[in-house]
C-alpha positions in Angstrom: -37.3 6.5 60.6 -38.4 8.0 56.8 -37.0 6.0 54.4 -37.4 7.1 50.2 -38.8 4.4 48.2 -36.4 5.8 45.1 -32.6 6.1 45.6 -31.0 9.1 45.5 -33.3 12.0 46.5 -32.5 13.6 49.3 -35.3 13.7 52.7 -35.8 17.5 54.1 -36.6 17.6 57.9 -38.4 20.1 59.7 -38.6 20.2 63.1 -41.3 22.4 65.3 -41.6 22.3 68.8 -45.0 23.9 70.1 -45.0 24.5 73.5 -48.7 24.7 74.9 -50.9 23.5 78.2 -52.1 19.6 76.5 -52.9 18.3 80.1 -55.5 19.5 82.5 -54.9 22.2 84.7 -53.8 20.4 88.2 -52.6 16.8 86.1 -49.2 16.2 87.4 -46.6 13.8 86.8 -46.3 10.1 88.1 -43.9 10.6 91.1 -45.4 14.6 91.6 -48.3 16.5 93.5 -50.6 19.2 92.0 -52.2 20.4 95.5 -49.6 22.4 97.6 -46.9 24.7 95.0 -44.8 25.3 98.6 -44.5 21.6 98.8 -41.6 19.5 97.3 -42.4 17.6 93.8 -45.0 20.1 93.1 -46.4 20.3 89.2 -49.5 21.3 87.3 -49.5 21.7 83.6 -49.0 24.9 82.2 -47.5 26.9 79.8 -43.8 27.4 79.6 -42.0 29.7 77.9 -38.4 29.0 79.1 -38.9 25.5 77.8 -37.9 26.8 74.5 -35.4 24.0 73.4 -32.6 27.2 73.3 -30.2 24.8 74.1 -31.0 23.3 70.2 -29.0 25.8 67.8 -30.8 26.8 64.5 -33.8 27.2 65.9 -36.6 30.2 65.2 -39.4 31.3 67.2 -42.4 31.2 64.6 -45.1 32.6 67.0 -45.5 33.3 70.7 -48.5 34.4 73.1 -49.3 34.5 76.4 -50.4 30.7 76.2 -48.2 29.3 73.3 -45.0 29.3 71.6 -44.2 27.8 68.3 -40.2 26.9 67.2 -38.7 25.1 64.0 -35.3 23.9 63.5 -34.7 22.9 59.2 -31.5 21.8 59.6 -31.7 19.0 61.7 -31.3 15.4 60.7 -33.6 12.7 61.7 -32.9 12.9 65.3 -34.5 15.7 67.5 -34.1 16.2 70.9 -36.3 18.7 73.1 -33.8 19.3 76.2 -35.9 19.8 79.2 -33.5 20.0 81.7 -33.7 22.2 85.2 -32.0 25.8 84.7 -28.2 25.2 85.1 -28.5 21.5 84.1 -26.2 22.7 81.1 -23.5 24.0 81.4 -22.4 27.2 80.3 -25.6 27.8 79.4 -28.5 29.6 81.7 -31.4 27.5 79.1 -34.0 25.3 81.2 -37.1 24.6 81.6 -39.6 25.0 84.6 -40.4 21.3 86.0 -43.2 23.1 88.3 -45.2 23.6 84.8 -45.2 19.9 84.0 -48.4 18.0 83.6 -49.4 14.5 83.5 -47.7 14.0 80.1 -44.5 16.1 81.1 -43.5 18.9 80.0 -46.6 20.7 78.1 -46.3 20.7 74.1 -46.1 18.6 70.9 -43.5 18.1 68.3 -43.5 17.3 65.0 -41.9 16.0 62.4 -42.3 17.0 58.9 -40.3 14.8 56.4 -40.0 16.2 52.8 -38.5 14.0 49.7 -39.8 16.9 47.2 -43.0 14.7 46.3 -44.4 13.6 49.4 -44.3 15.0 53.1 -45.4 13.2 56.0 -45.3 14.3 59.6 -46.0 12.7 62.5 -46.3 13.9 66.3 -45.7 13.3 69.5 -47.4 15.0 72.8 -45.6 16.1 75.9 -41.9 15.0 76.9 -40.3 11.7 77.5 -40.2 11.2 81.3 -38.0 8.2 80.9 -34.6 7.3 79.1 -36.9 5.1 76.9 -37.1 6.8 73.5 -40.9 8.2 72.6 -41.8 7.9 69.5 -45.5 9.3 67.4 -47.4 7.8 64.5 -49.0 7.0 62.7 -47.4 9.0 60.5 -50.1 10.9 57.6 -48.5 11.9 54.3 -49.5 14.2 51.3 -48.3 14.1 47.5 -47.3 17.5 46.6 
């Protein structure tokens, strides 16, 4: 959690979820297989698109290829979460992501944190999804003056 070392000024958060292959092609998941796609609990890490964190309002896609995407959120407070549930895990909602693209670190990107008090910012970042109900959390944080 950021904490401001002088009372009163106010900490800006900005959010970006970039969603990229981090684990080796054919890495899987504890639990999963990486050898046989027409088998059940079949993964290996790849890029995907649908895992956009749509489900998050505010968001804005910042970039997007054929191997990467990059989304911010501003207006979020010191909480994020990344939803990476199956398609129709939500309801009234067709948002999900594609658990056949997962790698050994889950789903396949990094997000980070950028925490602004209008002299310093630090971020700080964490790789892949949290495979467990046990929050994941990055660091060390690195901060700038200005």
């Amino acid at each position: 959690m950021a904490k401001d070392s002088k009372r009163g000024r106010k900490l800006n958060y900005t959010w970006t979820l970039r969603l990229a292959r981090i684990d080796p092609i054919g890495s899987a998941p504890p639990g999963y297989q990486s050898t046989d796609p027409k088998a059940p609990m079949y993964a290996s890490a790849a890029f995907d698109p649908t895992c956009n964190n749509a489900k998050l309002p505010d968001g804005r896609r910042v970039a997007e290829d054929a191997t990467h995407a990059v989304y911010e959120w501003d207006f979020q407070p010191d909480v994020f979460v990344w939803y990476h549930g199956d398609v129709g895990a939500y309801p009234g909602s067709t948002y999900g992501c594609d658990h056949t693209k997962m790698g050994a670190r889950g789903h396949q990107g990094t997000v980070v944190v950028a925490v602004s008090d209008g002299t310093w910012t630090c971020k700080e970042k964490i790789v892949g999804s949290n495979l467990t109900e046990t929050i994941v959390t990055g660091g060390p944080a690195t901060c700038r003056r200005g």
